[in-house]
N, C-alpha and C positions, 0 to 999 in steps of 0.2 A: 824471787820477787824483790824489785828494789824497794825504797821509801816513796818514791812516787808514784808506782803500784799501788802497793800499800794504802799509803790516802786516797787513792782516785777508789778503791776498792773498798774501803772502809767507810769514807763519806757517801757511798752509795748506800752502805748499809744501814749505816746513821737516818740519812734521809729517809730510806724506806720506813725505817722505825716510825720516824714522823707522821711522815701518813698513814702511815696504816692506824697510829691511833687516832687522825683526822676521820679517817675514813669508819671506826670502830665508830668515833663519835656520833657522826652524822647518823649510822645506823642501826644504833641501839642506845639502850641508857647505860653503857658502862661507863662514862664518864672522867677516862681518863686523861688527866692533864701532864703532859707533855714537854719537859722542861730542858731547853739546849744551853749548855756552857763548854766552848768550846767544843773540843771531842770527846764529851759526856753525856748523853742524855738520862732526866731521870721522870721513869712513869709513876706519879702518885695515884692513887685508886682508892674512890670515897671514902672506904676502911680506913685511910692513912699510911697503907702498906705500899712499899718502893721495892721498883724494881730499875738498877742502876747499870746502866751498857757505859762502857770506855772503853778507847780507845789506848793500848799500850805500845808506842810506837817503834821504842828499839828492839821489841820482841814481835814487831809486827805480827799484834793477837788483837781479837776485840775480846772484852773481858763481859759476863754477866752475873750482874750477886742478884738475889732474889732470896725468899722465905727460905725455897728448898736449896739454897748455897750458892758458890763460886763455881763460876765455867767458863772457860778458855777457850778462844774459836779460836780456829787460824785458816785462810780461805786452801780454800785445795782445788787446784788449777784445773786439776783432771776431771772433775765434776762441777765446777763452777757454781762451787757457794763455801759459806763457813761452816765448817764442821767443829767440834768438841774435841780438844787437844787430847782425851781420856776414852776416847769414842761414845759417848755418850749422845752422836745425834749431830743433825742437821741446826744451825744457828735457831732460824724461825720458827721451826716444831717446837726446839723448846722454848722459845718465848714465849710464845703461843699456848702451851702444856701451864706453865709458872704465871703467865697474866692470866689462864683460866682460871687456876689454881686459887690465885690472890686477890681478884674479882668476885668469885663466886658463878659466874659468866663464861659461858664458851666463845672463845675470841682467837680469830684465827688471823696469824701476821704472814704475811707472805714477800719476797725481796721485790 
């Protein structure tokens, strides 16, 4: 994968993020606010608890901290999504596992 890979592949996942807490909002009270700088997003959730996606691009990974820690995606061509540089899972599941987690709320992200 080049660097322009990379970002077309990455800002796609970025974006998803977006919406899916648009879409989280609209139907339910989770309430997550949603905040873009650059190639970071960070999800604040009523509690006050963050969960932070960046993009790191000479390693072309996307990175996730959250409550339960650091995790490293890197996309994998041959299944077409981000997986956990550790195997630890598909991008989304665990976003989705870690915003349930720190919500209180089952909340399901999908790309």
């Amino acid at each position: 994968m080049n660097d322009l890979e990379f970002l077309d592949c990455a800002e796609k996942l970025l974006l998803a993020v977006e919406q899916g807490c648009d879409r989280i909002n609209d139907e339910s009270d989770a309430d997550i606010d949603a905040q873009r700088t650059g190639g970071m997003v960070t999800l604040t959730f009523p509690n006050r608890s963050q969960i932070v996606i960046n993009l790191q691009k000479p390693l072309h990974e996307v990175w996730l901290a959250a409550k339960a820690g650091g995790f490293h995606f890197r996309f994998d061509a041959d299944k077409a999504c981000w997986m956990d540089t550790k195997g630890a899972g598909e991008f989304f599941a665990g976003l989705s596992r870690y915003a349930s987690e720190q919500s209180g709320l089952a909340l399901t992200f999908t790309a």
